[in-house]
N, C-alpha and C positions, 0 to 999 in steps of 0.2 A: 541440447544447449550449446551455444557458439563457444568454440575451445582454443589454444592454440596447443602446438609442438615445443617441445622445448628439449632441450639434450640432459644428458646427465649431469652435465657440470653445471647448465644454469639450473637444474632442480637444487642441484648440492647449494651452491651459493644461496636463492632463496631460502633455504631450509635453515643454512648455518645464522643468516640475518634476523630470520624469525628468533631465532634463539636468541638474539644477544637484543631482540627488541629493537632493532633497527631496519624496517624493509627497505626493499628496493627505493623507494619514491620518500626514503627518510622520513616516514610515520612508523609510528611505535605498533606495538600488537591492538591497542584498543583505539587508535585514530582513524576517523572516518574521512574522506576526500571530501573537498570542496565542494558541496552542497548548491545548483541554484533551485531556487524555489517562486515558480509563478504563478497567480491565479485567473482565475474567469480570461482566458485566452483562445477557449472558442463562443462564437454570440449563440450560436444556436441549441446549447446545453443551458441545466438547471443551476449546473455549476461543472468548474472545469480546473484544472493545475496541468503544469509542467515541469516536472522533477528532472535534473543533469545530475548524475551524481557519476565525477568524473567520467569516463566515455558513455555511461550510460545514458540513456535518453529516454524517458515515459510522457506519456501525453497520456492524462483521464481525463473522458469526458460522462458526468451527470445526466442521465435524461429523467425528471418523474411524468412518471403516468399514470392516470387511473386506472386501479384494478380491481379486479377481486380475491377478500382475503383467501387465506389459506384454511383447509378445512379443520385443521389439526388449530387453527391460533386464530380466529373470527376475530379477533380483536385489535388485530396487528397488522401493520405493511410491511414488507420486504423488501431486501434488494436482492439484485441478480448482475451475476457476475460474467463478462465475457470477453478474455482474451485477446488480442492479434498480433501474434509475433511476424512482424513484417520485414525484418532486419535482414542487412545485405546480406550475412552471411547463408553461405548455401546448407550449411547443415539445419537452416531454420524454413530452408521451401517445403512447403507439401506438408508431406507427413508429418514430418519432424515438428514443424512450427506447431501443428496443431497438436499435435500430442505435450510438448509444453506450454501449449496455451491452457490445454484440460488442465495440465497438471497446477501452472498457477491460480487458474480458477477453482480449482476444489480447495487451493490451500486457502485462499482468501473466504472461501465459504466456512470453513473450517475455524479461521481466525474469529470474521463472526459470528460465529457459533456461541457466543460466550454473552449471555443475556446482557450485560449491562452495558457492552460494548455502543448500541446505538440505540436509542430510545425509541424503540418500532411500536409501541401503541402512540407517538404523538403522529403517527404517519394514516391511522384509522377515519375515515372518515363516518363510515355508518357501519357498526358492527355488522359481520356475513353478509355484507351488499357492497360497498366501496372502501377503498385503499387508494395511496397513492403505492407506486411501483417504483426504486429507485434504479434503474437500468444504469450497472458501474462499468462503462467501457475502457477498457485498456488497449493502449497501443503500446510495443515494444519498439520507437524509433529507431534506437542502435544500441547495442550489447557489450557492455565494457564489464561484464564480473557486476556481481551482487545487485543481481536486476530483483529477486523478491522485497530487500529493504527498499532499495529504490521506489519498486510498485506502492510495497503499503505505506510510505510516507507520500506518493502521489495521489493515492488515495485520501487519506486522512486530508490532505489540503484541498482536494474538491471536495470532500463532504464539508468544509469548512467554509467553503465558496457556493454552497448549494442555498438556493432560495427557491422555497416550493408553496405556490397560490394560495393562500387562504380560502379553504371554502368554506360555503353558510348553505347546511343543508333546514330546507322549506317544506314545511308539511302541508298540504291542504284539507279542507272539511272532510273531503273523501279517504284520507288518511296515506293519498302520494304522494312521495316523497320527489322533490328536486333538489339540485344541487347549483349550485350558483358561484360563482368563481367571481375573483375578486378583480377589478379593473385595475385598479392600485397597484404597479410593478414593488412600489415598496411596501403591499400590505403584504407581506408572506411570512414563510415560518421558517424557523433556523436551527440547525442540528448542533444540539451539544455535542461534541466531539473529545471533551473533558478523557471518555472513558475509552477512547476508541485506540488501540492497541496499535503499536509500529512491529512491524518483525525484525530481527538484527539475527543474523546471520554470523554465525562462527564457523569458521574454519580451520579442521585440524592439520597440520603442517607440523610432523616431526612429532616434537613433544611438546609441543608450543600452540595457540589457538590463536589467529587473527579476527579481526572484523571488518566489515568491507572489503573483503581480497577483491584484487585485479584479476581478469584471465589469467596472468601465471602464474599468481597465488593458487588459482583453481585447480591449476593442472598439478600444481603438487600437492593438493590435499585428494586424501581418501574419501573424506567422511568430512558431513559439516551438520553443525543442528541449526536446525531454524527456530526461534524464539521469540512468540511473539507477548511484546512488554507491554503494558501502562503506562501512563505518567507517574501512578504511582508506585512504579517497580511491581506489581505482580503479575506474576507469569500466568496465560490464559491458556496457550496451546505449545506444543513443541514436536518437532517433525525432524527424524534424521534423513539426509541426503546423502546419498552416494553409496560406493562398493562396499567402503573399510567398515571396521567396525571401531565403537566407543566404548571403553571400559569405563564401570560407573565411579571411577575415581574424576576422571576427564568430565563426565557428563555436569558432574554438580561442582565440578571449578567452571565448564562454558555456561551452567546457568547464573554464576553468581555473578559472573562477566556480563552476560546477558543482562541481568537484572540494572547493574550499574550502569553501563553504556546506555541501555533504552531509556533511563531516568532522563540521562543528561540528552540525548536525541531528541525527544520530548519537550523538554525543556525549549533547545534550538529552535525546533521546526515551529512552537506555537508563539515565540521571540518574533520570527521572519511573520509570519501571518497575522500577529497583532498589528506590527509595523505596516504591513501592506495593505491592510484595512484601515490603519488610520488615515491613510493616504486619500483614500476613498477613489475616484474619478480622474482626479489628479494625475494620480501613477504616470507615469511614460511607461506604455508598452514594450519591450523587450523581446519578448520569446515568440511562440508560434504563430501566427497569424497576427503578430500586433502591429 
């Protein structure tokens, strides 16, 4: 992960600021950075988002495809998770990038893991014959600190952006089966996203825990947990990052943090996306390719 250098006395200064609930950039310990939030920004995806959160930069793009189910879950479609940290920095060429690319894509596999998260039998089309296939591409444009929230709220807004074909499976006398896809760009089907989890990110700094650190927030925490939330405040998965360690005093103050921050994220990120669908066509394009 893209780092920086920092001396002792700007760790010390960060660290004492933490304490007193004032960082660097004059947000408190539980304040998130300016947030932009785009959708459907590339044409050739199912659906698509563009998430800035402060330097950071993510670009998801949707593909569905048909597939076939899983052995283990006949009834169900899936998605699939995949990576690419492209970012200037050099500790992200090669190896590097892709070994963090694995690493965010198990965590997002992980995330969901948690059944109620996305409604994967409305993605069935013929039990143990067809599925549709949610192919979740991630780009890491540029790397400013706390790219996991960043990802999983860029995710949650392309699946919010995601329209997938209606089909009408046809049987004949012989008892073949076809499938038939629908002409109609607006007859399709739309993902409740009600259930689907943000991760928020703590970071422990001293004796203090922030959310959303900067790179130099980063570089002076040991340890940070990952937590991913609900709308409705409950917690579905949680993952420590880093050297240090968390005593379970710490652990269950960053979840209750966790718990309250993701309420109100939640809240934010589905504010911006109501807005931007009421918009409809209208929008002025903005972000990546607009």
């Amino acid at each position: 992960m893209a780092s920086v250098v920092l001396s002792e006395a700007e760790k010390l200064y960060i660290v004492h600021g933490v304490q007193e609930d004032l960082r660097v950039d004059g947000r408190g310990c539980e304040d998130y950075r300016c947030a932009e939030v785009e959708t459907d920004v590339v044409s050739n995806t199912s659906g698509s988002a563009r998430v800035k959160l402060g330097e950071t930069d993510i670009l998801v793009g949707i593909k569905a495809e048909m597939g076939t189910p899983k052995l283990e879950k006949p009834d169900e479609g899936y998605l699939d998770f995949f990576v690419d940290c492209s970012s200037n920095s050099p500790e992200l060429e090669g190896r590097g990038g892709e070994e963090l690319g694995t690493d965010i894509a198990n965590t997002l596999y992980r995330v969901f893991s948690c059944e109620n998260s996305v409604d994967l039998k409305s993605l069935c089309i013929n039990p143990k014959e067809h599925c549709w296939v949610l192919y979740v591409d991630v780009l890491l444009l540029e790397c400013g600190g706390n790219i996991f929230d960043a990802i999983s709220i860029a995710v949650k807004a392309a699946l919010f952006n995601t329209r997938i074909p209606k089909v009408h499976v046809l049987e004949d006398e012989e008892g073949t089966k076809e499938i038939e896809l629908s002409d109609d760009p607006y007859d399709c089907i739309r993902l409740n996203v009600d259930e689907v989890p943000c991760i928020v990110t703590l970071s422990k700094i001293g004796y203090s825990h922030v959310v959303d650190a900067t790179l130099q927030e980063e570089a002076c925490s040991l340890a940070s947990l990952l937590v991913s939330v609900t709308s409705k405040g409950a917690i579905t998965s949680m993952k420590k990052v880093g050297k240090g360690s968390l005593d379970p005093e710490s652990i269950f103050e960053m979840m209750e943090t966790g718990q309250r921050v993701g309420k109100a994220l939640h809240i934010a990120l589905q504010k911006i996306l109501d807005e931007e669908e009421s918009l409809g066509t209208s929008r002025p394009k903005v972000g990546f390719l607009g």
